[in-house]
C-alpha positions as CSV (number, residue, x, y, z in Angstrom):
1,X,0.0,0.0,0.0
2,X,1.2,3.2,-0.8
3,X,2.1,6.3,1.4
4,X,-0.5,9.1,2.3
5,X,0.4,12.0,0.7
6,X,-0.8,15.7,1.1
7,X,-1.4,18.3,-1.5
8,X,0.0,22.1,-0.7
9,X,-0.6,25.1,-2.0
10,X,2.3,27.5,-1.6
11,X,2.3,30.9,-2.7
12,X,4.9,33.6,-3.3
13,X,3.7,37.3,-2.4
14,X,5.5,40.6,-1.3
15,X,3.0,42.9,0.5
16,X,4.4,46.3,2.0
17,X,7.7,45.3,1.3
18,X,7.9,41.7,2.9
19,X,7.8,38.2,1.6
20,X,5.1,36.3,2.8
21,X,4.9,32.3,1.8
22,X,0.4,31.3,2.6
23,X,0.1,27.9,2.6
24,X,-3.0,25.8,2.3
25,X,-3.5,21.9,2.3
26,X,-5.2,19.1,2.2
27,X,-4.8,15.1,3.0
28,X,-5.0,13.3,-1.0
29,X,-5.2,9.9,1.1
30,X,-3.0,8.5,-1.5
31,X,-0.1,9.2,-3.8
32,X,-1.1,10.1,-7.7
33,X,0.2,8.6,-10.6
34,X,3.6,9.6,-12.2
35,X,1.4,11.4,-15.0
36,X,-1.5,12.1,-13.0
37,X,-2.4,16.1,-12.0
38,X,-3.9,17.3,-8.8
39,X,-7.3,17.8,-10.6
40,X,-10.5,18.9,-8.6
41,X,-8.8,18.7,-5.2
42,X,-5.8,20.9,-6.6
43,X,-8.2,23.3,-8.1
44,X,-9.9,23.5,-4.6
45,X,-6.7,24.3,-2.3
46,X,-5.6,26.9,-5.2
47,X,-9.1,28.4,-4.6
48,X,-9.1,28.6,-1.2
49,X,-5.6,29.7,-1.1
50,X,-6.4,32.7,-3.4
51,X,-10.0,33.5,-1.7
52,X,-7.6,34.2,1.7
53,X,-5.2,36.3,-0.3
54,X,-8.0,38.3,-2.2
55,X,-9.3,38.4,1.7
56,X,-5.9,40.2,2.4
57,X,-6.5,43.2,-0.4
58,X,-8.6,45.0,2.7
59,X,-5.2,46.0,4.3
60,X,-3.1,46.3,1.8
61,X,-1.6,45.8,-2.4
62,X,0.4,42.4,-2.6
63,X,2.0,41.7,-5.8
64,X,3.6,38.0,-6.8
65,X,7.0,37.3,-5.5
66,X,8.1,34.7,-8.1
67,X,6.5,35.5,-11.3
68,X,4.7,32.5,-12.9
69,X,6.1,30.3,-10.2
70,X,4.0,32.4,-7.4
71,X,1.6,29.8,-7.1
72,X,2.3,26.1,-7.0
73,X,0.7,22.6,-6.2
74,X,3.1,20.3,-3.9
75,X,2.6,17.0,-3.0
76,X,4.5,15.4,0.0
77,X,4.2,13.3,2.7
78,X,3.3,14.2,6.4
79,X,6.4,13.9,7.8
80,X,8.7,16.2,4.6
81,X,5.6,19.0,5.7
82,X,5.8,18.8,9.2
83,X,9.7,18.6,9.5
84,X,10.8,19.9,6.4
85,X,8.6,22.1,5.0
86,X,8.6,24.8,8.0
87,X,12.4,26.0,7.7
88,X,12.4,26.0,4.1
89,X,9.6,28.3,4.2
90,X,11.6,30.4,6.6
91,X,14.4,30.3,4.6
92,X,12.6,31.4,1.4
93,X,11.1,34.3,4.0
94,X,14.4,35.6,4.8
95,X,16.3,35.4,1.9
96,X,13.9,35.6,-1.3
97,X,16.0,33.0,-2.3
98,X,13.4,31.1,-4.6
99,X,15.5,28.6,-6.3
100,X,17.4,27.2,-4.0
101,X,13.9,26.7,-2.4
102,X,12.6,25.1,-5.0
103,X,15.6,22.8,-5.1
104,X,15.3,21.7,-2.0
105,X,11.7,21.3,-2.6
106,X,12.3,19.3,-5.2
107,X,13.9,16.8,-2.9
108,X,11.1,16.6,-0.3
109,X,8.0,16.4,-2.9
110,X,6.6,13.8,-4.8
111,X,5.7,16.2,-7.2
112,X,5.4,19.8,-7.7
113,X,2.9,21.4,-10.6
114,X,2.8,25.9,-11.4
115,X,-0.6,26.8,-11.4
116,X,-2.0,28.1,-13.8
117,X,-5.2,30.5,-15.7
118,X,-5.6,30.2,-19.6
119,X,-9.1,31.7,-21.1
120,X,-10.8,29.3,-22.5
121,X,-8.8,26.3,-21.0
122,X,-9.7,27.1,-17.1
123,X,-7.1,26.3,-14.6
124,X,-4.2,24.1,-16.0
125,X,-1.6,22.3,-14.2
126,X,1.9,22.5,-15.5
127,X,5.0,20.0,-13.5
128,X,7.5,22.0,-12.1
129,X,10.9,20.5,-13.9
């Protein structure tokens, strides 16, 4: 039986002059295919993930930190978030480093996917290489 996996939605914003990293997540209660994309649940964790950033436009602009890789879809097992995931986000925080976070997300993950809205097409998932 294969490991539990969850699916995370990171995303990349600089409000008032500081990086912020939102995350959002859900348990997938299994791990998808090599080829498979997050689908409906991805679609919902972007969504909610954006609805509490739109929610954050009250205070104050934000604007996206890494250009088209400002939103992403992660999947990774309990333990990689819990123990991993935390000081890499802090890292990112400090430094604005954003490859060498995605590098060493790239060793925690299962998979990572950019996020995506074309007209006509609706949300698409794209995996991060």
């Amino acid at each position: 039986m294969s490991e539990a996996t969850y699916l995370i939605a990171i995303a990349f914003i600089e409000q008032e002059g500081k990086r912020f990293m939102p995350l959002g997540g859900k348990s997938l209660g299994k791990t998808l295919g090599f080829d498979e994309a997050p689908g409906p649940k991805g679609e919902e964790i972007a969504l909610e993930l954006l609805l509490r950033l739109f929610q954050r436009t009250e205070h104050s602009n934000f604007r996206r930190d890494a250009g088209d890789q400002s939103l992403v879809i992660v999947e990774m097992t309990i333990e990689n978030m819990q123990e991993n995931l935390p000081s890499l986000k802090s890292n990112w925080v400090d430094s604005g480093d954003t490859e060498k976070f995605f590098s060493c997300l790239c060793e925690i993950s299962k998979s990572i996917w950019n996020v995506s809205f074309v007209k006509y097409q609706g949300i698409l998932f794209r995996k991060f290489e």
